[in-house]
C-alpha positions in Angstrom: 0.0 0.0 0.0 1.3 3.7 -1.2 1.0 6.5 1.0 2.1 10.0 0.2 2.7 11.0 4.0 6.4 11.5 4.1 6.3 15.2 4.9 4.6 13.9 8.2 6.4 11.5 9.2 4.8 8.2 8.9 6.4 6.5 6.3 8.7 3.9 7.1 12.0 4.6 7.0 13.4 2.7 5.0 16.2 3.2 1.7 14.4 3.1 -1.5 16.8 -0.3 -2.8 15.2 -2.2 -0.1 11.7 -0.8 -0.7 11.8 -1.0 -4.4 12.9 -4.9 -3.5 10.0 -5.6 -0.9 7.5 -4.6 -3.8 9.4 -6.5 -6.6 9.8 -10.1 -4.2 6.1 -9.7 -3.2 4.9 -9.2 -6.8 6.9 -12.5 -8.0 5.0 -13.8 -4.9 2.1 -13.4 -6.6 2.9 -13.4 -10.0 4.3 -17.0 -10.5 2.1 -18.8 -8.9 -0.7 -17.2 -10.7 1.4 -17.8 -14.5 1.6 -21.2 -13.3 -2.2 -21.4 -12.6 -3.2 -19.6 -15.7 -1.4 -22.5 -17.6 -2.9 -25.1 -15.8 -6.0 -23.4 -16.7 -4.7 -23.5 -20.9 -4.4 -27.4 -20.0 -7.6 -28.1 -18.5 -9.2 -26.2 -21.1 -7.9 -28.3 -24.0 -9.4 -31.5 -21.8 -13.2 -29.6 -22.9 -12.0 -28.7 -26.5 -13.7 -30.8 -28.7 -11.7 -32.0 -30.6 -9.2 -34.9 -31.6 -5.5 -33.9 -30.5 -4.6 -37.0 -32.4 -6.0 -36.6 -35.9 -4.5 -32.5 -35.4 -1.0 -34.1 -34.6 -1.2 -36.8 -37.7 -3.1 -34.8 -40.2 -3.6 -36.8 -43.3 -2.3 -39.7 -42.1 -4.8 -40.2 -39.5 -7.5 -41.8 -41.9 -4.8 -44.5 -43.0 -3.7 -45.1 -39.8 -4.9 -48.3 -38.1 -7.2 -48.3 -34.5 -3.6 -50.1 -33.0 -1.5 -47.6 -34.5 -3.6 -45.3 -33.3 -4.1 -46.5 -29.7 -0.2 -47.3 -29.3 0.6 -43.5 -30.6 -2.1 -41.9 -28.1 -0.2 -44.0 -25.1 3.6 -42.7 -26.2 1.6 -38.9 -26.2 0.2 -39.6 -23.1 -3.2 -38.2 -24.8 -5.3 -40.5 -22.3 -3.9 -39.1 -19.1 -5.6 -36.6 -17.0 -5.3 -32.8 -17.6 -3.8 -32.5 -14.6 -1.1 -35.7 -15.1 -0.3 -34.1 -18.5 0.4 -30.1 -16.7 2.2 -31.7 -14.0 4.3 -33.0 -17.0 4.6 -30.3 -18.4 5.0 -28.1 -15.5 8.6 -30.6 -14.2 9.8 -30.1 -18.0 10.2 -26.6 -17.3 11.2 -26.5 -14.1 14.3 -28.2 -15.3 14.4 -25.8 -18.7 12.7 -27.9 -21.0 8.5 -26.8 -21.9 8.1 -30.3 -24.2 7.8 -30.4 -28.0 5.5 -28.3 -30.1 3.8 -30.6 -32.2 2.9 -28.5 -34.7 6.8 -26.9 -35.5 8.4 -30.0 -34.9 10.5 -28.6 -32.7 11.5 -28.1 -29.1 8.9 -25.2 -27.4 11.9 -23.0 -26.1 13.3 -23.0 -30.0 10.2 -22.4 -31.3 10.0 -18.9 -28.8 13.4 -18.2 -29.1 13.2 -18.0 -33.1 10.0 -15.8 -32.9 10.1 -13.6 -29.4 12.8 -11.1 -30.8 10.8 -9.8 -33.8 7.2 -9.8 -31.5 9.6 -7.8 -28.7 11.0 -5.3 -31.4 7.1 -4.5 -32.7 6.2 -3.8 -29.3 9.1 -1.9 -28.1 9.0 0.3 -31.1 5.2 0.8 -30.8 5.7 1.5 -27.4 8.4 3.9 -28.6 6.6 5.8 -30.9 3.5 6.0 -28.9 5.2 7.7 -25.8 6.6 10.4 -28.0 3.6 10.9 -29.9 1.1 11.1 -26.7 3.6 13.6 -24.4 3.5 16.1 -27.6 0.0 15.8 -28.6 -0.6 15.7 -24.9 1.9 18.7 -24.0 0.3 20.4 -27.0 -3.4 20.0 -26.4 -3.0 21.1 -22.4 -1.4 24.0 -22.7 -4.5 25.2 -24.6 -8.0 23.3 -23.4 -10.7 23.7 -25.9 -8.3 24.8 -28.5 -8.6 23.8 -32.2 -5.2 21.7 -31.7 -6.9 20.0 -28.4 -10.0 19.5 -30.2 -8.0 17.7 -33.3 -5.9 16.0 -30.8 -9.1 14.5 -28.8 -10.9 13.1 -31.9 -7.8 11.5 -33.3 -7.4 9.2 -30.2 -11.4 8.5 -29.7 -10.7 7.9 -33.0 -8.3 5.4 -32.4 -10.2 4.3 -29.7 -13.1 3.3 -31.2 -11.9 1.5 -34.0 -10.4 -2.2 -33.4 -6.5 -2.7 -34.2 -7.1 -5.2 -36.6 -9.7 -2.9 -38.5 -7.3 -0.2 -38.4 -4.7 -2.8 -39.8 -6.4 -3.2 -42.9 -7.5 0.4 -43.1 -3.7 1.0 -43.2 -2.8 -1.8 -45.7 -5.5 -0.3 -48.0 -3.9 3.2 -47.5 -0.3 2.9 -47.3 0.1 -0.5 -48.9 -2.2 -1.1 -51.6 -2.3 3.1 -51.7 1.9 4.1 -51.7 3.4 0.6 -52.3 4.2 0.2 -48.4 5.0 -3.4 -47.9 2.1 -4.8 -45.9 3.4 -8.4 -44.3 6.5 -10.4 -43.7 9.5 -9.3 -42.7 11.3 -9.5 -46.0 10.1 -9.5 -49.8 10.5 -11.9 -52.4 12.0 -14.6 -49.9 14.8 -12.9 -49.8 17.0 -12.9 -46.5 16.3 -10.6 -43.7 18.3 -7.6 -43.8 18.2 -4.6 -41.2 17.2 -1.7 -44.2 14.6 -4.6 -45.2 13.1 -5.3 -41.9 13.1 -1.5 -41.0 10.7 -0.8 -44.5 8.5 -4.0 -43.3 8.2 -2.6 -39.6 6.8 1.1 -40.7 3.1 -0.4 -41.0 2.6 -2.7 -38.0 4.4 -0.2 -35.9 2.4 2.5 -37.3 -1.0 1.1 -36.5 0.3 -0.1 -33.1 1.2 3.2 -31.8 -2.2 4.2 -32.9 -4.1 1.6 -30.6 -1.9 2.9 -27.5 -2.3 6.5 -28.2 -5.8 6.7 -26.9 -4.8 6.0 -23.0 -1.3 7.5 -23.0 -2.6 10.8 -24.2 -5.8 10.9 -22.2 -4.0 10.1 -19.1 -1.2 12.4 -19.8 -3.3 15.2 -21.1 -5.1 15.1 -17.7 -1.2 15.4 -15.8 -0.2 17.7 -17.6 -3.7 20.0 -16.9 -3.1 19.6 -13.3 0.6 20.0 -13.2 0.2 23.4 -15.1 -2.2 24.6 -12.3 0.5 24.0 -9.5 1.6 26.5 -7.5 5.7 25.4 -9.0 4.3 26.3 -12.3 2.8 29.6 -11.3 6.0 30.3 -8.9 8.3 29.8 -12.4 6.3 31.8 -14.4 6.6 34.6 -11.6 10.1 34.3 -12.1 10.1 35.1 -16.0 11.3 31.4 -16.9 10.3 30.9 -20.9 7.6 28.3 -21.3 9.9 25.6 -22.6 11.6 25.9 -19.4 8.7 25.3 -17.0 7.4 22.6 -19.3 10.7 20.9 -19.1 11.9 21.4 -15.0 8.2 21.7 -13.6 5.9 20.3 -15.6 6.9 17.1 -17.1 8.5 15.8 -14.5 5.4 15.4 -12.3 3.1 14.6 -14.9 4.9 11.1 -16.4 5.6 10.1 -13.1 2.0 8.6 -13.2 2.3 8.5 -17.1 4.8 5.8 -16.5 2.9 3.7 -14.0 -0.5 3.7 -16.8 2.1 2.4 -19.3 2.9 -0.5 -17.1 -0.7 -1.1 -16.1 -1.5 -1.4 -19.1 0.7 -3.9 -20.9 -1.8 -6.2 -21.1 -3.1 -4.7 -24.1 0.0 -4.1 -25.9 0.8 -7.6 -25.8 -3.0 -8.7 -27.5 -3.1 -5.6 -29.9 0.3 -6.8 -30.8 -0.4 -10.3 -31.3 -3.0 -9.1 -33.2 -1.3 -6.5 -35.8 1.2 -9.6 -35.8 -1.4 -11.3 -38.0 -2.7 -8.9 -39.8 0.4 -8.0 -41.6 2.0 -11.9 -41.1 4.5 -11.0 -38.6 6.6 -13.7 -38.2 6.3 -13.0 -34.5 4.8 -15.5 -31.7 1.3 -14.4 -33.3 1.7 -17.0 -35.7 2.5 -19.5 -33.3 0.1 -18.6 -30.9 -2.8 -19.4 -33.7 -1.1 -22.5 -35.4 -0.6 -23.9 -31.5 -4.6 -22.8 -30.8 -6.2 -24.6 -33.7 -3.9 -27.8 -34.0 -4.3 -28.3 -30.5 -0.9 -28.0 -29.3 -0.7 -27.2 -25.7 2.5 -27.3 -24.7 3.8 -24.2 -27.4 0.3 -22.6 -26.5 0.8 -22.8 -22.7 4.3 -21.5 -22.5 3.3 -18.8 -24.9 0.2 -17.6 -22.6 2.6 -17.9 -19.2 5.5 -16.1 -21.2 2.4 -13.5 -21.7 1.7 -13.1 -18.3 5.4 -13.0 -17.2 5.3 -9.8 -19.1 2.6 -8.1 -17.6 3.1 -9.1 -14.7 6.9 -8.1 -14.9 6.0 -4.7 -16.2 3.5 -3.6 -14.0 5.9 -4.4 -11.0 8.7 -2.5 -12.8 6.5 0.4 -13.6 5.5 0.5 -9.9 9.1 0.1 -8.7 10.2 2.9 -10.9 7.2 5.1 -9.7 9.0 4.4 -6.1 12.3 5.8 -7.3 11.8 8.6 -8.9 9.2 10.5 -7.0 10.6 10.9 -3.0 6.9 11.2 -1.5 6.0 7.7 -2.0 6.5 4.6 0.2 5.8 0.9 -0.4 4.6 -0.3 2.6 
């Protein structure tokens, strides 16, 4: 529990390492054992689908296959066990490093993220990126004058944005910028050529694009409302007393207290960037874990598809305990106790 009573006293007394570690060992407290029951959840799920795991792992070959084949494949599988015999499985496997075989790739779970997490965690760092700058100067710009024609603009662009789903607005922007200027609207690369950075880059402008858009919405309504209270502050009015230029009272009074809880909304909030991710990821064929995700979801493979929803939750809950942690750094008024 925060509380802002420093000035008087009753804070705790403690150095902010040790507080920012208290918050961060209580919140892995919590957050691990909920990833790990969010997972068994995935399993006992895929006990209610309805459908054969079986004829999704054999395909084709499933019709010629024999009732003994069959039978003696669904044994080595393990197919027949319990839900819970199967997570407890799975569960020990990656405990010691090792979150089984994905059935659909062929390949080891852990290869199949590795190959595929960096290019979902550059879309969503550079749509983070661009969507923090973007919302502190639309923000900045439409608080310093409320009701303005630049406030007004800046509003409807991010109810805009707000009302209309990411992967609508995907396709919107394929139709626009792809179809429209020649923009290059899915993969990473074109032609089956190799990846290359200037390649990549040219691929990245849509998806990144129409992510930042989804995120603008919160960022700059939070920040917009910051921003209006920090320029009412007694510190502002004080500066401006003091003939500082407006850049300078932005930058020393303003700013500074309005992302401090900018940054803790970006945090809450990652929830969201990792679905409207996953989503732009298939809109524009991403070779991100969007891909995977799906292909684990409809063949039925539970092992990739569990270890992508607790790497999923990891994040979140990672980032909402960094946020908070940072929140606890940089402003001296609040306390974790």
């Amino acid at each position: 529990m925060r509380t802002h009573d420093v000035a008087l006293g009753l804070a705790p007394r403690r150095s902010r390492a040790r507080e920012v570690l208290s918050l961060l060992g209580r919140r892995a407290l919590v957050g691990v054992p909920a990833t790990a029951g969010i997972t068994a959840a995935v399993f006992w799920l895929a006990s209610l689908a309805p459908f054969n795991p079986l004829a999704q792992y054999l395909g084709t070959q499933y019709e010629h296959s024999t009732p003994e084949q069959r039978a003696a494949l669904t044994e080595q599988l393990g197919l027949d066990d319990a839900w819970y015999a199967i997570w407890g499985r799975w569960m020990t496997g990656v405990m010691r490093g090792e979150a089984g075989t994905s059935r659909v790739f062929g390949q080891p779970v852990t290869q199949v993220i590795s190959e595929r997490l960096p290019y979902t965690a550059l879309l969503v760092g550079l749509g983070l990126l661009v969507a923090m700058v973007l919302s502190v100067l639309l923000a900045v710009c439409a608080a310093r004058r409320p009701g303005s024609p630049l406030d007004t603009v800046a509003l409807s662009l991010v109810h805009l944005a707000q009302a209309i789903p990411p992967f609508v607005l995907g396709l919107v922007a394929i139709a626009i910028f792809a179809i429209g200027l020649g923009l290059p609207a899915g993969g990473s690369t074109s032609g089956g050529l190799d990846p290359t950075p200037a390649g990549i880059a040219l691929h990245l402008v849509l998806p990144v694009g129409v992510l930042a858009m989804t995120l603008l919405p919160w960022l700059v309504l939070n920040l917009r409302a910051s921003v209006l209270e920090a320029l009412e502050s007694d510190a502002v009015l004080a500066a401006r007393g003091r003939g500082l230029s407006e850049f300078t009272v932005l930058r020393t009074q303003v700013l500074p207290v309005a992302l401090l809880p900018f940054i803790t909304v970006v945090g809450s909030r990652l929830g969201e960037l990792v679905t409207g991710a996953l989503l732009i990821e298939a809109v524009f064929s991403w070779p991100g874990l969007a891909s995977a995700t799906v292909s684990s979801a409809i063949a039925g493979d539970f092992p990739l598809l569990a270890a992508v929803t607790a790497l999923s939750c990891a994040v979140v809950f990672a980032g909402s305990a960094l946020a908070d942690a940072s929140y606890l750094v940089l402003d001296p008024r609040v306390n974790d106790v």
